[in-house]
TORLUM-224318 format. One record per atom (N, C-alpha, C, O): residue number from 1; residue in three letters; atom name; x, y, z. Coordinates in steps of 0.001 Angstrom, whole numbers, plus 500000, padded with zeros to 6 digits. Atoms other than C-alpha are relative to their C-alpha. Last residue first. Example, Ala and Ser with C-alpha at 12.3 -4.5 7.8 and 13.67 -1.06 7.14 Angstrom:
BEGIN
2_SER_N_499180_498810_499940
2_SER_CA_513670_498940_507140
2_SER_C_499230_501090_500730
2_SER_O_499739_502198_500899
1_ALA_N_500890_498810_500000
1_ALA_CA_512300_495500_507800
1_ALA_C_500900_501200_500000
1_ALA_O_501936_501181_500665
***
This chain:
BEGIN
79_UNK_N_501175_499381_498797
79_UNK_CA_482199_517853_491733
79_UNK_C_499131_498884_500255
79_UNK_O_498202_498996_501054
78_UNK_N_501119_499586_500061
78_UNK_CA_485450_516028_489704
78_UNK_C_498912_500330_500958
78_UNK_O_498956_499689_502008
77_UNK_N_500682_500606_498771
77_UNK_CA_488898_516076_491200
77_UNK_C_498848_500217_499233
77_UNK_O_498800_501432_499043
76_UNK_N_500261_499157_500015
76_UNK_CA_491957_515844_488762
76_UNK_C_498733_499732_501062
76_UNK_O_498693_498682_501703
75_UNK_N_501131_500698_499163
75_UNK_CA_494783_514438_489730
75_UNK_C_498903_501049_499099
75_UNK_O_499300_502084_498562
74_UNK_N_501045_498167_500371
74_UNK_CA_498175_515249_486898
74_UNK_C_498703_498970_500880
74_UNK_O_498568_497765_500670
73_UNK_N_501153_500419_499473
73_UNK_CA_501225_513077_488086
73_UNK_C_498642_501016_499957
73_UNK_O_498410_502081_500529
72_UNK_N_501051_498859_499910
72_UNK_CA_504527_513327_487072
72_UNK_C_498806_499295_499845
72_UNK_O_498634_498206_499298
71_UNK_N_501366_500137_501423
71_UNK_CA_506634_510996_488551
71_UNK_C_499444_501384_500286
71_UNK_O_499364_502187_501216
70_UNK_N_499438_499128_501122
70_UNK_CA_509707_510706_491254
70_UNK_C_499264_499632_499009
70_UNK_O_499494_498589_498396
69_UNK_N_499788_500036_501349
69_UNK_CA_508379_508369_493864
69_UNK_C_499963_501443_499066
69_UNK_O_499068_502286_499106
68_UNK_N_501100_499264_500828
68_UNK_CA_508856_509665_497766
68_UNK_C_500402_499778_498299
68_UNK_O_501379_500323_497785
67_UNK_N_500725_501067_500549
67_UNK_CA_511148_507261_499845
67_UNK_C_498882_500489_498895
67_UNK_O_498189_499678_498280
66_UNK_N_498864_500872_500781
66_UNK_CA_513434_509270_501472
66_UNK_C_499459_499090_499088
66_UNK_O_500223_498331_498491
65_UNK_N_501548_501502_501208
65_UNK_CA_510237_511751_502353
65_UNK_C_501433_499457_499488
65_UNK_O_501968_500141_498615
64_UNK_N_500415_500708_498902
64_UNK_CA_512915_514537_505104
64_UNK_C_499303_498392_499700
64_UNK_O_499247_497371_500385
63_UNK_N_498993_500308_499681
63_UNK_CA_514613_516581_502020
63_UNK_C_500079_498537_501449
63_UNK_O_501006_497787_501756
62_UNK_N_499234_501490_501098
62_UNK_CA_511298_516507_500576
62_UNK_C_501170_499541_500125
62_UNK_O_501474_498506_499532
61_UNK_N_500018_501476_499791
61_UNK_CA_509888_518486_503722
61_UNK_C_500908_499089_498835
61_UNK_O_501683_498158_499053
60_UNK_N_499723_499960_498767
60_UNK_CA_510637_522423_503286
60_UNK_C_500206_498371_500638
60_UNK_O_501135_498065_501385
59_UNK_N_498098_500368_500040
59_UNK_CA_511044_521741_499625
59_UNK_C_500117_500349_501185
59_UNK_O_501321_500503_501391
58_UNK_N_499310_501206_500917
58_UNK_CA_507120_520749_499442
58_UNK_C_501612_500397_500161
58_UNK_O_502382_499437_500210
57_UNK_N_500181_500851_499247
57_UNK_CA_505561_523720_501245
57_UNK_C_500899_498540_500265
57_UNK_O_501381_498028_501276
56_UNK_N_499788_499276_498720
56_UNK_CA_506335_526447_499078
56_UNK_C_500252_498984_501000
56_UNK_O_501387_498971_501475
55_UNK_N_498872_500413_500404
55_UNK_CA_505148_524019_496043
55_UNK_C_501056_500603_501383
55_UNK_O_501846_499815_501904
54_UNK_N_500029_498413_500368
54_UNK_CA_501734_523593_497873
54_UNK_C_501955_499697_499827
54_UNK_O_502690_498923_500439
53_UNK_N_499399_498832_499082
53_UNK_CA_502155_520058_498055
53_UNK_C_499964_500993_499710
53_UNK_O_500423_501134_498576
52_UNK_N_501254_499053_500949
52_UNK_CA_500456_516203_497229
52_UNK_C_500287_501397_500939
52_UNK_O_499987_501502_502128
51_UNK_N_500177_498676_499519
51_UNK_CA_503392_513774_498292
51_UNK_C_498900_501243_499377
51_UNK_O_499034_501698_498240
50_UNK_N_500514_499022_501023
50_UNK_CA_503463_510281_497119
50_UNK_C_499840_501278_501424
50_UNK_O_499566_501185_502621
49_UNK_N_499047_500164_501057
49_UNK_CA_506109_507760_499250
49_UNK_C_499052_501060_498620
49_UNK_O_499592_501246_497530
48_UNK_N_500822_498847_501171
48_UNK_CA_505691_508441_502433
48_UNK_C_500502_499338_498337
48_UNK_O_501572_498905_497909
47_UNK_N_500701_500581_500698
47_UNK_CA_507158_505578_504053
47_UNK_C_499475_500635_499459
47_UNK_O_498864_500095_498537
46_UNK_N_498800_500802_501176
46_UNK_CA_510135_507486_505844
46_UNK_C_499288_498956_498978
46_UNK_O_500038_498352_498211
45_UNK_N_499876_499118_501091
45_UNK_CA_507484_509631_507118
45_UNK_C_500792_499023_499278
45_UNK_O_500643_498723_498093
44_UNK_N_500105_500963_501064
44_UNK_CA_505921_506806_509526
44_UNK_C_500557_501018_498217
44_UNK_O_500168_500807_497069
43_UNK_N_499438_501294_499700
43_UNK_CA_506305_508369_512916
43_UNK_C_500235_499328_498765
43_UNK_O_501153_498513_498857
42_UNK_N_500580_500835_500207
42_UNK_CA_505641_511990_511786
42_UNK_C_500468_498569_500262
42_UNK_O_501537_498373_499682
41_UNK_N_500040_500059_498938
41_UNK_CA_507869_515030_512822
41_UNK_C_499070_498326_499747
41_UNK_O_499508_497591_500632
40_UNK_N_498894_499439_499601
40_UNK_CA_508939_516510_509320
40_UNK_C_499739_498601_501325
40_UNK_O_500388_497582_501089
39_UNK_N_499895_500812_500860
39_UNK_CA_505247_515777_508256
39_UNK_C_501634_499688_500272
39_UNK_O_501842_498530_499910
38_UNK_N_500805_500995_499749
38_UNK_CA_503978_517798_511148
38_UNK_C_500457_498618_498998
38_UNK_O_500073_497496_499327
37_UNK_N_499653_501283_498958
37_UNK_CA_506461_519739_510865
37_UNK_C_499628_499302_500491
37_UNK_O_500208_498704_501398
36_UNK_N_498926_500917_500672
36_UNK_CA_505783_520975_506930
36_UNK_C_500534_499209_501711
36_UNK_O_501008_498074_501763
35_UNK_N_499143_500058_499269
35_UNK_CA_502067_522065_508538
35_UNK_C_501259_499471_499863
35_UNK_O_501344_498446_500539
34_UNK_N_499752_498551_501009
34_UNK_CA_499127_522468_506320
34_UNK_C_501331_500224_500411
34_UNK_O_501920_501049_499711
33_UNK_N_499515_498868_499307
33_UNK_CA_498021_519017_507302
33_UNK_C_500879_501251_498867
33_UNK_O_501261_501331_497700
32_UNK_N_500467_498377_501155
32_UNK_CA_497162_515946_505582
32_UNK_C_500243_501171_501048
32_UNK_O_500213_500715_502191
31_UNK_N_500853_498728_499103
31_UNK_CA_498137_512884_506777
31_UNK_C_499998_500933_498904
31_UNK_O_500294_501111_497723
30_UNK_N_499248_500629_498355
30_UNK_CA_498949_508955_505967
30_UNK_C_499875_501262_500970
30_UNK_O_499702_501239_502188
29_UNK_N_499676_498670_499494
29_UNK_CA_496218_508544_503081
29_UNK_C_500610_500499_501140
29_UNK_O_499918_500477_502158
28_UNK_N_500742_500232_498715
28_UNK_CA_496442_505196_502213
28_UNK_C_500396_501434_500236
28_UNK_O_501550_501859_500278
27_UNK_N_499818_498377_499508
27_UNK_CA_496684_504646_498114
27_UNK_C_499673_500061_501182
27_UNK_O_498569_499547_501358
26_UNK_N_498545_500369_499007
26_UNK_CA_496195_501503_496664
26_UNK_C_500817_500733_500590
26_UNK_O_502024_500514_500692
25_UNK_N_498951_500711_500626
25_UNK_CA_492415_502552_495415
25_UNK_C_501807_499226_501013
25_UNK_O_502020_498825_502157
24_UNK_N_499881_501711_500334
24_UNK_CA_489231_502096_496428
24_UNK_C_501331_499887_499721
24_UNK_O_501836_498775_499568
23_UNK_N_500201_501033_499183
23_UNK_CA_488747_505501_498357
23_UNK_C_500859_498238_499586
23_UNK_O_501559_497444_500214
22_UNK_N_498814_501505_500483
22_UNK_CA_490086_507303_495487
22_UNK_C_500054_499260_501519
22_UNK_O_501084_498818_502029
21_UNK_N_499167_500680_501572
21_UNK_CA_487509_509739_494658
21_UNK_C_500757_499475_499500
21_UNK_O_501076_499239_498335
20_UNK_N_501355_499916_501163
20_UNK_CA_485615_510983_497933
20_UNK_C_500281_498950_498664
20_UNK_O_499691_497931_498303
19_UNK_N_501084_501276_499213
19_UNK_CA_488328_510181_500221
19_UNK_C_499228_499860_499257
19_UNK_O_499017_498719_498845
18_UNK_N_498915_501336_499951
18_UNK_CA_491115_512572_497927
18_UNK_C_498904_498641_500475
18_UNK_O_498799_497604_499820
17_UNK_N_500161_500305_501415
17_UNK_CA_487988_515048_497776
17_UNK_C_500825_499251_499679
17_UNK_O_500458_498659_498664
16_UNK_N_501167_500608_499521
16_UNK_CA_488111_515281_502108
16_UNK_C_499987_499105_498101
16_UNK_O_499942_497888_497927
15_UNK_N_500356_501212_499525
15_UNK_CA_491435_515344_501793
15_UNK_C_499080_499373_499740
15_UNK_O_499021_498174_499467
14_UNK_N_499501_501574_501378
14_UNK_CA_491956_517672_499046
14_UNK_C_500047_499369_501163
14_UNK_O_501189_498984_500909
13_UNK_N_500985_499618_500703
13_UNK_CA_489545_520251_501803
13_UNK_C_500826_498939_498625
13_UNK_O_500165_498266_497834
12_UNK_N_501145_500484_499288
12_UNK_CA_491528_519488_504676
12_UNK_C_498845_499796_499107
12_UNK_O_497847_499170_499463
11_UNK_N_499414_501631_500012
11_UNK_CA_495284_520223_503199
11_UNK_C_498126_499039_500306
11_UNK_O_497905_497865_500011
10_UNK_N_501592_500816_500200
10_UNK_CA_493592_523701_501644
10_UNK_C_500346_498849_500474
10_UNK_O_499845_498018_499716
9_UNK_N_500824_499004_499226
9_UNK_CA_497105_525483_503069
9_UNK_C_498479_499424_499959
9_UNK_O_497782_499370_500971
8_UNK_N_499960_498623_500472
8_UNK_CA_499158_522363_501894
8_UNK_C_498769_500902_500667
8_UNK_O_497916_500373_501380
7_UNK_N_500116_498767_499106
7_UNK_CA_500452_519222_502866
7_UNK_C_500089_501255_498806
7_UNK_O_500847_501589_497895
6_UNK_N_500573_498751_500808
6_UNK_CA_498572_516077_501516
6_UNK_C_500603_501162_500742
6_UNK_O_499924_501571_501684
5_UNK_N_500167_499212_499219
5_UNK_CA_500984_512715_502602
5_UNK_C_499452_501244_499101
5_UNK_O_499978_501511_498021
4_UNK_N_500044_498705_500682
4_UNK_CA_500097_509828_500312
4_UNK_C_499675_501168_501312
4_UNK_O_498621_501254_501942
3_UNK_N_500489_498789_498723
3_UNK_CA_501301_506241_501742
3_UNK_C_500193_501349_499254
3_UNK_O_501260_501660_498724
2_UNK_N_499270_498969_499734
2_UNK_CA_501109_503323_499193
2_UNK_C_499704_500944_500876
2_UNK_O_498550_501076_501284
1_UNK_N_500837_498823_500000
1_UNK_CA_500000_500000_500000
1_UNK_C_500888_501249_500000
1_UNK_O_501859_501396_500743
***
């Protein structure tokens, strides 16, 4: 199973639409927060392995995700 950390200022709001529209898949949502030390600070970061990031956000942590796949990746969310 993969682990997808969401950090960014909306982290609560692509959660909820992350649950909505990829419940089924192989994807475990490990947190969401707006917070790079929360993700920084996390028991299970070294399993992160997708990251969803305000870009700001994202080079405060990626030095911390040893394990985060290198892809591009377009989501989109329908209403």
């Amino acid at each position: 199973m993969l682990k997808l950390v969401i950090l960014s200022r909306d982290a609560h709001r692509y959660a909820d639409l992350w649950s909505q529209q990829h419940a089924n898949q192989d994807v475990t949502l490990l947190l969401s927060t707006a917070q790079p030390e929360d993700v920084i600070k996390h028991h299970q970061a070294n399993e992160v392995r997708i990251l969803l990031a305000d870009p700001d956000l994202a080079v405060q942590v990626i030095d911390h995700l040893p394990n985060l796949e290198i892809t591009n990746l377009s989501i989109s969310f329908s209403p």
